[in-house]
N, C-alpha and C positions, 0 to 999 in steps of 0.2 A: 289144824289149819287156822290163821290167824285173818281178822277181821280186815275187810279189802281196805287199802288208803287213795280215796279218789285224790289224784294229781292235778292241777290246774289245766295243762296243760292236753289231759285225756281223751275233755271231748271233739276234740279240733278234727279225729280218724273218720270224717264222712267218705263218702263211696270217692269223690272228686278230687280230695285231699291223701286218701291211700293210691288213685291212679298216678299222680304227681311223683310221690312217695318212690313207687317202683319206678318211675321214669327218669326222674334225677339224676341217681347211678349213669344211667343209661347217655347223657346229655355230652357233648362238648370233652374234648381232650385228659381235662383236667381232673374230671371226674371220673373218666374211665381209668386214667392212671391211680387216684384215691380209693375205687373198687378193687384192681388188682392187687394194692397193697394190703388191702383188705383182707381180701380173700388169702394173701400168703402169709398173714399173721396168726388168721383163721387155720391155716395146714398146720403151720409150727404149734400151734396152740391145742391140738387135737393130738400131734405127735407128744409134744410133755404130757398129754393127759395119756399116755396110753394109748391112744388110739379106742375108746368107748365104745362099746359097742349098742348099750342104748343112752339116747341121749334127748334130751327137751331143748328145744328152741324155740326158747323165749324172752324177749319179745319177737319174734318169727318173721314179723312186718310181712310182705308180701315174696316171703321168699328169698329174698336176695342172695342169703349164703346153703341153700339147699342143694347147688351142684356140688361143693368143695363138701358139705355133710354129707352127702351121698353117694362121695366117690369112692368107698367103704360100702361094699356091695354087700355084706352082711350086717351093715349097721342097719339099726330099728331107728325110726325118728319118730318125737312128736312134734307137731310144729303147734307151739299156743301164740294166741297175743289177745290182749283184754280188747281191742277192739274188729268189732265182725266186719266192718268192712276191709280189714285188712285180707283176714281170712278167704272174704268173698273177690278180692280182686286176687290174688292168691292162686283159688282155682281157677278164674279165667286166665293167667299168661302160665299156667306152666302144663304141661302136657299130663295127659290122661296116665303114661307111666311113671312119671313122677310121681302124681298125685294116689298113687297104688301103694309106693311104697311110704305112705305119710299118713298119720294120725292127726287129724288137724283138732284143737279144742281151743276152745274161747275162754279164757282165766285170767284172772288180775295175780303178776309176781310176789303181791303180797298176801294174797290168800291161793294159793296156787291148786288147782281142784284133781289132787293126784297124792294117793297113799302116800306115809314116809318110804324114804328110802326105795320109794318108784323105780330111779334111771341112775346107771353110772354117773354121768355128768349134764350141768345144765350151760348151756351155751345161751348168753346171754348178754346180747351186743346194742350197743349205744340208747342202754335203759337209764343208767345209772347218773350220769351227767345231767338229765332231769330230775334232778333229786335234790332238793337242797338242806333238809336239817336232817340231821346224824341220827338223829332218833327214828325216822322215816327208812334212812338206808341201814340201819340196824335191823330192820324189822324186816325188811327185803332181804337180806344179806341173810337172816335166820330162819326164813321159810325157805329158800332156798338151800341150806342145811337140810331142814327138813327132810326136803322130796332127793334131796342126791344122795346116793351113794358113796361116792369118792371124791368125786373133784366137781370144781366153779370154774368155767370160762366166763371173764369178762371185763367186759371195757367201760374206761371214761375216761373225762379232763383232768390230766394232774399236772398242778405247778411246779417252779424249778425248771422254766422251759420259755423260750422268745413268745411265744403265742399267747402263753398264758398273763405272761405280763403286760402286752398287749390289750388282752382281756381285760385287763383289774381295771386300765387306763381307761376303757371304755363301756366298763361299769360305774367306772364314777363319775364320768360325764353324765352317763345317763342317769345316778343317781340327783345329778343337781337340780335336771330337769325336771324332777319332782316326779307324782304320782302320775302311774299313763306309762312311763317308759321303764316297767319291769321286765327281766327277763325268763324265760323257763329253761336255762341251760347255766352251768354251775360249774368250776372248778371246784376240785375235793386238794385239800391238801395230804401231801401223802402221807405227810405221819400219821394224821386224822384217819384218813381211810383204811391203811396198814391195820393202826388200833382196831379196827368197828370189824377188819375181815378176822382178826385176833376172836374178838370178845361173840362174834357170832360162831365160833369153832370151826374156823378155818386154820390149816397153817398157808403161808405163801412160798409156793416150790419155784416162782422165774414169776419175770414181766418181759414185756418187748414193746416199747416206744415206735409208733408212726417214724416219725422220724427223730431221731433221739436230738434233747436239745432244742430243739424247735416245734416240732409241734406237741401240742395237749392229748393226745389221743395217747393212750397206753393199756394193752391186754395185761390182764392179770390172770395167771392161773394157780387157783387154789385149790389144797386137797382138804376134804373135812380129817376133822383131827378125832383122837377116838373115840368113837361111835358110841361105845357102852355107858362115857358120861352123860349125864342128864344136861339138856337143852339150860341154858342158864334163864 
C-alpha cells in the first residue's frame, strides 16, 4: 500500500458540503437528466466488465450509484471514500436494507486499506479529473491495480471535445487573473492518460463519451494486464 497524496481540494467533505453533494443530483431537470445518463453509462460499464461480482466504490460519495451497483443481487459491495462525512450522510439517506448489503470503509484511492487483489473490479467515478500531475494519477491508477483483480471502471475530463475547449478558454482567462482564481478540476489529455492506464498495467477494453463530441465526461474501462508481472 502506497503512502496517501492529500489533494487540495480534500478537505472541503464537511457534514454540510456531503448534504449538498447528495442533493445536487437530485435538483432541477437538468441534473436529473445528467444522473440518468450516469447511471446508463454506469450499467454499460458493469456489462463490459463482466458483470463483477465484487466490487469497491470508490470514491463512493454519498451513495449515488449504489442502486444501479446493487441491482446484481449477488453482488458484494464496498463502498469507501477518504472522507467520513460522506460516509456519515451515506447512512442517513439510504435505507437500513441497502445499508446490509454494504461494507462501508473510510480510505484514501491512493493508499487504498484492502489486501492485493481484494475485489474483481473497482468503480471509480468523478475522482480523477481532480487530479492534476500525471505522476499523482500514476500512483492512483497503480494502487488501484493493486487492490483489483480484473478490471477499473472510471471516469474523467477528456479533450478532443466542445466543452473541453471551452475549458482551456476559461482557464486562461482565469490564469491572467493571477493567483486566487485556481482551479481543482483538470482535463487529462488522452494520449496522456491512455499512456499512465498503459504503464500502471492496465490494458483499455472500450470507453463511452457523456455525450460524444461535446462533452468532457468519458468512462474508461480497463482490465489489469498479467497479474504474475511485477508492479513496475
Amino acid at each position: 500500500m502506497q503512502t496517501p497524496i492529500s489533494l487540495p481540494f480534500a478537505d472541503k467533505y464537511d457534514k454540510q458540503h456531503a448534504q449538498d453533494y447528495w442533493q445536487k443530483h437530485r435538483r432541477g431537470l437538468a441534473r436529473k437528466l445528467s444522473n440518468w445518463r450516469d447511471q446508463q453509462i454506469a450499467r454499460w460499464a458493469l456489462e463490459q466488465a463482466c458483470q463483477p461480482q465484487q466490487v469497491l466504490d470508490l470514491p463512493c460519495g454519498a451513495g449515488r450509484f449504489w442502486p444501479t451497483l446493487l441491482a446484481n443481487e449477488t453482488r458484494s459491495l464496498i463502498a469507501a471514500d477518504n472522507a467520513a462525512a460522506m460516509l456519515d450522510v451515506a447512512q442517513q439517506v439510504h435505507s437500513p436494507a441497502t445499508l446490509a448489503r454494504i461494507q462501508l470503509l473510510q480510505t484514501s484511492a491512493f493508499a487504498i486499506d484492502l489486501p492485493d487483489n481484494s475485489v474483481d473490479s473497482i468503480f471509480c467515478m468523478r475522482l480523477l479529473h481532480h487530479i492534476e500531475q500525471n505522476d499523482h494519477r500514476l500512483a492512483m491508477l497503480k494502487e488501484c491495480r493493486r487492490v483489483t483483480r480484473d478490471s477499473l471502471i472510471i471516469s474523467l475530463w477528456v479533450d478532443g471535445n466542445v466543452k473541453a475547449e471551452r475549458r482551456r478558454r476559461t482557464e486562461a482567462r482565469r490564469a491572467a487573473r493571477g493567483p486566487g482564481n485556481n482551479t481543482n478540476r483538470f482535463v487529462a489529455r488522452r494520449d496522456e492518460i491512455e499512456k499512465l492506464f498503459l504503464e500502471a498495467g492496465f490494458t483499455i477494453q472500450s470507453h463511452k463519451d457523456f455525450i460524444p463530441g461535446y462533452a468532457m465526461w468519458r468512462v474508461y474501462v480497463l482490465r489489469s494486464a498479467d497479474r504474475s508481472k511485477p508492479l513496475p
